[in-house]
N, C-alpha and C positions, 0 to 999 in steps of 0.2 A: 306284099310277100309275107310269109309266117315266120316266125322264128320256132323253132323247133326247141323244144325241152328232153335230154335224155332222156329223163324218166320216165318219156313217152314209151318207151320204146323198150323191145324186149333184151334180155340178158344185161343188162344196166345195172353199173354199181355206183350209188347214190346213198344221199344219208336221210332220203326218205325210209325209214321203215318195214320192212318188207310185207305187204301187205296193206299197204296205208296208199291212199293217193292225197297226193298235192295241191289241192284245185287251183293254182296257178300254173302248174306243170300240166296240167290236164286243157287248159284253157285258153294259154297261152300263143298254142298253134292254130286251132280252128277258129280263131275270135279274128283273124288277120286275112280267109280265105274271102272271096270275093263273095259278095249279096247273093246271089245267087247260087252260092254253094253252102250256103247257112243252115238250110232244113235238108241236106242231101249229105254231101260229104265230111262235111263237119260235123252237121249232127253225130254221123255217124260213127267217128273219131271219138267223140265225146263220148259215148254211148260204150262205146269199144273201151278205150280208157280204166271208166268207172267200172265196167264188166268183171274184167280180171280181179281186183283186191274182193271185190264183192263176194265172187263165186269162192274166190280164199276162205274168205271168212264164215260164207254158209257151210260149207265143206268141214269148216274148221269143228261145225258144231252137232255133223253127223257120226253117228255111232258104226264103227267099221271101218273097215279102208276100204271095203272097194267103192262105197260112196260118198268117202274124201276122195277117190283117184279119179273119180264123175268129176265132179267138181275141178278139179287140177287140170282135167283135160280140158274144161270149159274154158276155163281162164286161158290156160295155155293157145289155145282158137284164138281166144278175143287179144293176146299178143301178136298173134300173128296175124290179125285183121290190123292191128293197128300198124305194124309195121308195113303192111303193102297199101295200107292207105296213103302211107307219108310219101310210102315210093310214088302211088297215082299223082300226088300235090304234085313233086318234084316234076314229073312228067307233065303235067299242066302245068307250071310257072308258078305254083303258089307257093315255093319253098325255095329261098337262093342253093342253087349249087354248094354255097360255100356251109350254109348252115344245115345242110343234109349232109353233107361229107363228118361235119361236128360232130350231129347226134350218132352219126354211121360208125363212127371212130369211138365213140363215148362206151358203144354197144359191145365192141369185141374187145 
């Protein structure tokens, strides 16, 4: 089973940075999902993840707002891929009830 890190997760107040990811907060969840979902759903999580601060920070260094708000929406996608992924884990087994209800609670 995974243990879940809020900071996975979108709307999260943590004393990560904003903008920064944790690689242990990033790594934490998908490192646990079964062999078989290593190059599929995890990856993908991982992927997702790192996406958001990334797209922050390219954004960050566009001239203009409307292509830092490209950029913001991207990120904001790759929040919300990562949160219906942890939903999919949970719905497969690879995330205890009890430590999805944590990160679920950690969010609002």
């Amino acid at each position: 089973m995974a243990s879940l890190c809020a900071c996975c997760t979108p709307s999260v107040s943590c004393n990560v940075p904003r903008g920064k990811v944790q690689p242990n907060c990033v790594r934490s969840s998908p490192e646990d999902f079964p062999d078989y979902e290593q190059n599929a759903l995890a990856d993908q999580l991982r992927r997702a993840c790192y996406s958001v601060p990334l797209n922050i920070a390219e954004g960050n260094t566009r001239h203009g707002s409307r292509e830092y708000r490209r950029f913001l929406d991207t990120a904001r996608g790759s929040l919300a891929e990562v949160e219906t992924i942890i939903e999919m884990a949970r719905e497969l087994g690879y995330v205890r009830p009890a430590e999805f209800r944590q990160a679920r609670s950690a969010r609002e």
